[in-house]
C-alpha positions as CSV (number, residue, x, y, z in Angstrom):
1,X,-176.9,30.1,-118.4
2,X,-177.3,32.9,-121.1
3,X,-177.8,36.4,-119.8
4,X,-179.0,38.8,-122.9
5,X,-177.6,41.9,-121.1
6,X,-175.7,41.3,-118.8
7,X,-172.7,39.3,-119.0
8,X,-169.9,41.0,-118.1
9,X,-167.7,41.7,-115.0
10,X,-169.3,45.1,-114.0
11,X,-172.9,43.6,-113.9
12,X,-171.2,40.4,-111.7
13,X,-170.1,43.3,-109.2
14,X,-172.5,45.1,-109.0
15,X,-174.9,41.4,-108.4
16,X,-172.3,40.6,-105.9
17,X,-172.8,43.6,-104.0
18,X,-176.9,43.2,-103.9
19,X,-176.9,39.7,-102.8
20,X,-173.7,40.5,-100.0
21,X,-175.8,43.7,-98.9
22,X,-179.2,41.8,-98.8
23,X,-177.6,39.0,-96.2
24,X,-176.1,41.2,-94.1
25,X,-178.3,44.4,-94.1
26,X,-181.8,45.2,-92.2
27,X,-182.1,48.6,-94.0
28,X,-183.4,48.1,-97.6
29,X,-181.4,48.6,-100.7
30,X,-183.0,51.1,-102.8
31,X,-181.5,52.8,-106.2
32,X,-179.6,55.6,-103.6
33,X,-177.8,53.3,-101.8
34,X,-176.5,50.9,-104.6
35,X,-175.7,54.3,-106.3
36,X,-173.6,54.6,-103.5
37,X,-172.3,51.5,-102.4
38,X,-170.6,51.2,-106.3
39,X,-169.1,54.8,-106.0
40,X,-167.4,53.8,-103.4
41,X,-166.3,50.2,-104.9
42,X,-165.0,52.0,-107.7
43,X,-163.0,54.7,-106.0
44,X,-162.1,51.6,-103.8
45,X,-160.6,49.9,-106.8
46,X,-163.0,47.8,-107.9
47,X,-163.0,48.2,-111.5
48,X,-166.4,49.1,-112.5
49,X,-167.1,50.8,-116.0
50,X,-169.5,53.5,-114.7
51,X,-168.5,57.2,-114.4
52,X,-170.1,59.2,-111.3
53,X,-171.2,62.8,-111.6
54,X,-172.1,65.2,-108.5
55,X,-176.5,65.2,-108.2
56,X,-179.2,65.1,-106.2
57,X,-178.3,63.1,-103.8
58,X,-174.6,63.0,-104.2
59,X,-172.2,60.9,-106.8
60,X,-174.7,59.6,-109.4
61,X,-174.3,57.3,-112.5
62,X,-176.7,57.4,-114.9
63,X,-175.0,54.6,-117.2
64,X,-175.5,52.5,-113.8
65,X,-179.5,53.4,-113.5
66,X,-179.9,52.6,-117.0
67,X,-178.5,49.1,-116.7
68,X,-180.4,48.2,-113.5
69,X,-183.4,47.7,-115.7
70,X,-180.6,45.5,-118.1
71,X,-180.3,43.1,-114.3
72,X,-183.8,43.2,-113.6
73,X,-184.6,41.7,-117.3
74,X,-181.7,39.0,-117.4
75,X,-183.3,38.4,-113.5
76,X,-179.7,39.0,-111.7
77,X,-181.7,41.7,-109.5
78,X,-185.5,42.2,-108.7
79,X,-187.3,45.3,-107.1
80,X,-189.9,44.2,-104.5
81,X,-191.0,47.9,-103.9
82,X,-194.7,48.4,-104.0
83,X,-194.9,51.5,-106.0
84,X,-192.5,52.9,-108.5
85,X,-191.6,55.9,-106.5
86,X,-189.1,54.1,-104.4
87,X,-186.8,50.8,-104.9
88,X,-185.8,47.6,-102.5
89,X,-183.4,45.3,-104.9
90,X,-183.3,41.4,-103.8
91,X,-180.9,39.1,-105.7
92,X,-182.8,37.3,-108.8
93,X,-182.7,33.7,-109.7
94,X,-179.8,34.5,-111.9
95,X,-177.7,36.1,-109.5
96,X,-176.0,33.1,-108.2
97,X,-174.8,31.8,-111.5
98,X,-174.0,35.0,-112.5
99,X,-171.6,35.6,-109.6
100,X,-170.3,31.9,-110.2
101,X,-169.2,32.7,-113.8
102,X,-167.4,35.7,-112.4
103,X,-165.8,34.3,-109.5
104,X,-162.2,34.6,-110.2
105,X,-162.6,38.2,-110.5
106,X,-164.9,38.8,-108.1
107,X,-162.6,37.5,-105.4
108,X,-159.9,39.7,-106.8
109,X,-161.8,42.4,-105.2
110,X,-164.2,41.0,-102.5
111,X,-162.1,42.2,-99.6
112,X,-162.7,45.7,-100.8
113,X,-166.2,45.2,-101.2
114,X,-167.3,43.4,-98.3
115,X,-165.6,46.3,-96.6
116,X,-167.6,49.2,-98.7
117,X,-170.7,46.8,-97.8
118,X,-170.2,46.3,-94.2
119,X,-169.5,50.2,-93.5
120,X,-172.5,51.1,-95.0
121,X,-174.8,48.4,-93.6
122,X,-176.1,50.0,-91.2
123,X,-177.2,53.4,-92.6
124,X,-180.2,55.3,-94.2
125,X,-179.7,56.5,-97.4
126,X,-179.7,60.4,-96.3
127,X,-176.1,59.1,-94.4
128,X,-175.3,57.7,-97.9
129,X,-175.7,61.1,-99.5
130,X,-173.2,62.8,-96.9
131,X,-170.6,60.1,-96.8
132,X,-171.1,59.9,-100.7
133,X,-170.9,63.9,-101.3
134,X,-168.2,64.7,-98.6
135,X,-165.9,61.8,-100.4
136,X,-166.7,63.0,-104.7
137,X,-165.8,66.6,-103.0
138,X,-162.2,65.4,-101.2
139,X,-161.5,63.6,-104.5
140,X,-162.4,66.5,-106.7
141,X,-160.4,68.6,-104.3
142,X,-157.8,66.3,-103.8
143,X,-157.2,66.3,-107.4
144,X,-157.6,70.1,-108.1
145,X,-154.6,71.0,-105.8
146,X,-152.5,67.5,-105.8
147,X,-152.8,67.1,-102.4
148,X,-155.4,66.2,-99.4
149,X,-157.6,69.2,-98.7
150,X,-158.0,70.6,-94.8
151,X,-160.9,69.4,-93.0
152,X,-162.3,73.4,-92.8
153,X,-162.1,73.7,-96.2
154,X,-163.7,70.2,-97.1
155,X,-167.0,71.6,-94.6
156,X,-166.8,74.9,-96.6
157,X,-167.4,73.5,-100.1
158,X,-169.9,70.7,-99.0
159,X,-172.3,73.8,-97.0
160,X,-172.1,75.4,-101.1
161,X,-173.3,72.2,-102.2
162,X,-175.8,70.9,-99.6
163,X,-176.3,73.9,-97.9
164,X,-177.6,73.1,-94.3
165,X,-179.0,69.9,-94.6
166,X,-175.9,68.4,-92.3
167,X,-174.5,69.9,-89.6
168,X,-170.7,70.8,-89.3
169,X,-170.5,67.5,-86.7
170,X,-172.3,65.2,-89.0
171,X,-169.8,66.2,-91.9
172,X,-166.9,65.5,-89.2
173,X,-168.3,62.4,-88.1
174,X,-168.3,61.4,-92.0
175,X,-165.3,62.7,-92.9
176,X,-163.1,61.0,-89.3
177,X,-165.1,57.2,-90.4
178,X,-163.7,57.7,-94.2
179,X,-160.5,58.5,-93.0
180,X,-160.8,55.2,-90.2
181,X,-161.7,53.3,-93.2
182,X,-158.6,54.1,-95.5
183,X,-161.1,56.1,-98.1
184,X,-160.1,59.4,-97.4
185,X,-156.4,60.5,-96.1
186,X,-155.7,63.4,-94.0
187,X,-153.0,65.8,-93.7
C-alpha cells in the first residue's frame, strides 16, 4: 500500500485515534473534537508534529486541519457529513493498513491514547472546548511561573478568555477530571 501523503507516524496517530474513537463513541467526531482529542495526545506524550495555538474554540492546529484533507485523499479518513458546514470522520479503507505499518509505534503510545479517547467519549464538543481551553491555559501558566497555578487563578484567566460561556462549577468539574486523569497536577 502506497499512501501519496500520508505516510508517516503522525498521520498513523492521528488514524489510530479516528478508527479507536469511532468504535467506542456514540457522539460524532467532527473537526473540534479530533482538534481536541490530538492536543491532548500530544501534551499526553504522544509525539505528534503539530503545534496548537489558543482559538475559537480552544487549542487549535492549523498544520493538523490542513492535513485532514491529506487523509481524506490517501482514504485513511472520510467525512460523512451532509453539508460542509460541519464534519463526522469515519475510518477509510486505508486506515487499517496504515495503522498496521505503524504498529510498533503506535503501541508505544496506545495506553496514553486509549486513555485521552475513553475520557472524552462521552462528551459534546462545547465540553471539548472547556476541557481543551482550561488545560492550554494551566500549561501556559504552568510554564510562565515554573510551577502549577491555583485553581482561583486558573477560573480567573479562562472568564478573560471565554468570558461567561461556563460557569465557575463547570470549569471546577473540568479542571478536578484533568487532575483524576493525571493531565493536570495540583498544588
Amino acid at each position: 500500500m502506497q499512501f501519496l501523503f500520508s505516510d508517516n507516524t503522525s498521520a498513523a496517530y492521528v488514524t489510530y485515534m479516528v478508527k479507536r474513537y469511532n468504535e467506542i463513541s456514540t457522539v460524532p467526531l467532527g473537526r473540534t473534537i479530533l482538534q481536541k482529542l490530538c492536543y491532548f495526545a500530544k501534551h499526553s506524550g504522544v509525539p505528534l508534529k503539530y503545534d496548537f495555538e489558543i482559538y475559537n474554540y480552544g487549542p487549535y492546529s492549523q498544520e493538523l486541519y490542513s492535513e485532514v484533507d491529506d487523509f481524506k485523499v490517501d482514504d485513511l479518513l472520510v467525512d460523512t457529513s451532509k453539508d460542509n458546514k460541519s464534519s463526522k470522520y469515519k475510518p477509510g479503507k486505508n486506515a487499517d493498513a496504515l495503522i498496521k505499518k505503524y504498529q510498533a509505534r503506535i503501541d508505544m503510545y496506545k495506553e496514553r491514547m486509549d486513555i485521552i479517547i475513553h475520557l472524552f467519549k462521552k462528551i459534546d464538543s462545547n465540553d471539548f472546548e472547556l476541557y481543551a481551553t482550561l488545560h492550554y491555559l494551566y500549561t501556559s501558566l504552568k510554564s510562565y511561573y515554573s510551577q502549577p497555578p491555583e485553581l482561583a487563578e486558573l477560573i480567573t484567566k479562562f472568564k478573560e478568555i471565554k468570558g461567561k460561556k461556563f460557569s465557575n462549577s463547570q470549569i471546577e468539574g473540568a479542571y478536578k477530571e484533568l487532575l483524576r486523569v493525571g493531565l493536570v497536577v495540583g498544588n
